[in-house]
N, C-alpha and C positions, 0 to 999 in steps of 0.2 A: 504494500500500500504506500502510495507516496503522497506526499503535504507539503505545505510550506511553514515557516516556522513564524510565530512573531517576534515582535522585540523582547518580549520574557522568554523566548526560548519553549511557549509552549506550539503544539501543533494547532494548526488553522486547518478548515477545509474551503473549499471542495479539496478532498480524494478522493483516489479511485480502490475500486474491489478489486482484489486480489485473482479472486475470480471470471467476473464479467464485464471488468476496468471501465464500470459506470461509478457517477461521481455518487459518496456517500455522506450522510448525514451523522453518522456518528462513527468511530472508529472502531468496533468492534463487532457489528453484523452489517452484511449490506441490505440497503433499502427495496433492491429490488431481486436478487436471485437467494436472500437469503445464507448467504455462505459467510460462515466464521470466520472473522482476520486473525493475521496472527498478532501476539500480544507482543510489545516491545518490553513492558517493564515502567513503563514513563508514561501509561496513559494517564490523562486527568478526570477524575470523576466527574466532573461539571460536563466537560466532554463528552464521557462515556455516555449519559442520559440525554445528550442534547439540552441540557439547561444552560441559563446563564451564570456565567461566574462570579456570585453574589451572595451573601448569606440570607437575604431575605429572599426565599424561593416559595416559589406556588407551590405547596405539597401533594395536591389533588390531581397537577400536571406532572410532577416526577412519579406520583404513584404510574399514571398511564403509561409516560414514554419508560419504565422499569417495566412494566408488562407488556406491552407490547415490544420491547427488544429481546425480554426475556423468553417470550413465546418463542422467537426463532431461535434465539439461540441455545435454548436447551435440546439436551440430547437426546430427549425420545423426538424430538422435529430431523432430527436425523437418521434416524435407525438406518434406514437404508443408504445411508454414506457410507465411505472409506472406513476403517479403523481410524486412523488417521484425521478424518474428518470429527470425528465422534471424540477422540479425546480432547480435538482444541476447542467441539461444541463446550465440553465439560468444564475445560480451562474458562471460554469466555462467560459463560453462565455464572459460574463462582466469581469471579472479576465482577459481573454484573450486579450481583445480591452484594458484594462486601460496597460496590460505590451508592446503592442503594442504601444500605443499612449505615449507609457513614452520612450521608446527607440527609437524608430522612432526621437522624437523631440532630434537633438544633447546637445541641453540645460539643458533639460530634463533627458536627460542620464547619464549625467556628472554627474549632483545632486544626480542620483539615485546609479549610482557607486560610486561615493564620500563616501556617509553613508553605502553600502556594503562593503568598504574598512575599514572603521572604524574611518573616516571623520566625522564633525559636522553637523548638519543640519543648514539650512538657518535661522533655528528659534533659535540656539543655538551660528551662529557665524555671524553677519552681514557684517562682513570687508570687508573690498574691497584693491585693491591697493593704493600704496603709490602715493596721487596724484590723482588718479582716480575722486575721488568727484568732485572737485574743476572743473576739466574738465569737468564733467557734467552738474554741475552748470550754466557754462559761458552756454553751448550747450544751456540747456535748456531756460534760458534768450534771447539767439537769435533764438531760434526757439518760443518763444510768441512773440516777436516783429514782426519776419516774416508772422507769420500767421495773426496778428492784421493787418499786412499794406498790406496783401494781396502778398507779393514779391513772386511770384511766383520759377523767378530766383533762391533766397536765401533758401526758401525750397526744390527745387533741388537740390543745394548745398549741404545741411543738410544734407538731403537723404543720399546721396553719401558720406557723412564722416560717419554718421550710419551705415550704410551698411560696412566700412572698419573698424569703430571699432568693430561691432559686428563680422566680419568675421574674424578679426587680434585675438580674444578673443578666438573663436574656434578654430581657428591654435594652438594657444599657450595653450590652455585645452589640444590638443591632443598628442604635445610636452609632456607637463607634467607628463600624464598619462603613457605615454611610458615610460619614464626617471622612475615611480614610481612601472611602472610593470614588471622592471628590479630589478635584483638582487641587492638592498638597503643596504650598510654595516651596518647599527644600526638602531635600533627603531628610535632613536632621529631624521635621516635624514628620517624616512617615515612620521613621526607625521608633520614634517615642509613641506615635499611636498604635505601631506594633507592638511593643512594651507594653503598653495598658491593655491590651486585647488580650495579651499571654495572660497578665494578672488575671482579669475577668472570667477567663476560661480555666483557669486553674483554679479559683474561688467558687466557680460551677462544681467543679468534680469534687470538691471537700464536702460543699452541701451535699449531693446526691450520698456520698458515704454515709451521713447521717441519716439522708432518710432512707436510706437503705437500713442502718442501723434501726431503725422505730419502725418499719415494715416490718421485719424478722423477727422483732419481740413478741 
């Protein structure tokens, strides 16, 4: 399959199938004969689903372009291919459901746009906001006592302040993202809103431990 590149170094289309070298819509099944590409290693999920490369996505339009790519390119829509054909169906399928299940999850997404922006990863930058810990801390302290003494009350409580941090965290990821995928005057102010996106999204994942914690009780 051949492409052009952009100035980030990701793939652009129109390309062609590998098979019936009609131009295609998304890199990993073609639109019109159906046949699996092969996978590089470097495709972009935003890409993969034909979405745009944005954190605020239409979930009800990735749900479709996930099923409808997945339809062809699962391996019982092959049976009667090559062996060969049948195991890169399998390859691209799995490739399919992991860019699915990473954009689908908002959390997940942020992370994953984060480090296509030129963001750190989670394993490279652990910070959080100014303050944030210390908040968690207390949280988590009263959410083991609540569950030792059985308060039911107080774990409803929790719940409901979970729920408004973890959801106040997504508002303000997607604030940010916006502000970042506007016209930025210097590197220096994109590298520091990349910075506060890692915080944000690393402040995401402590919350969910919690209420993963109070779910499990």
């Amino acid at each position: 399959m051949s492409g052009m590149m952009d100035d980030s170094g990701e793939q652009t289309f129109p390309a062609k199938c590998a098979k019936c070298n009609k131009t295609i819509s998304t890199p990993l099944v073609c639109d019109y004969c159906s046949a699996p590409q092969e996978l590089t290693g470097a495709e972009d999920y935003f890409a993969m689903l034909g979405m745009p490369r944005k954190f605020d996505l239409d979930v009800k339009a990735l749900r479709r372009k996930f099923l409808a790519l997945n339809r062809h390119a699962h391996p019982d829509y092959h049976t009667g291919d090559s062996p060969e054909v049948r195991r890169l169906s399998l390859r691209v399928s799995a490739s399919i459901n992991n860019a699915y299940r990473t954009l689908l999850d908002p959390a997940a997404r942020a992370g994953y746009l984060l480090e296509r922006l030129g963001g750190k990863s989670s394993a490279n930058d652990k910070s959080v906001p100014v303050g944030f810990l210390e908040t968690m801390m207390m949280m988590q302290e009263e959410l083991h006592e609540a569950i030792s003494q059985s308060d039911q009350r107080e774990l409803a409580r929790l719940t409901e302040v979970l729920k408004n941090q973890h959801d106040g965290l997504l508002a303000k990821i997607a604030k940010t993202f916006a502000t970042f995928q506007q016209d930025l005057p210097c590197k220096a102010m994109r590298e520091e809103t990349l910075d506060e996106l890692r915080k944000q999204v690393n402040a995401v994942a402590y919350v969910r431990k919690l209420q993963t914690m109070n779910n499990d009780q």
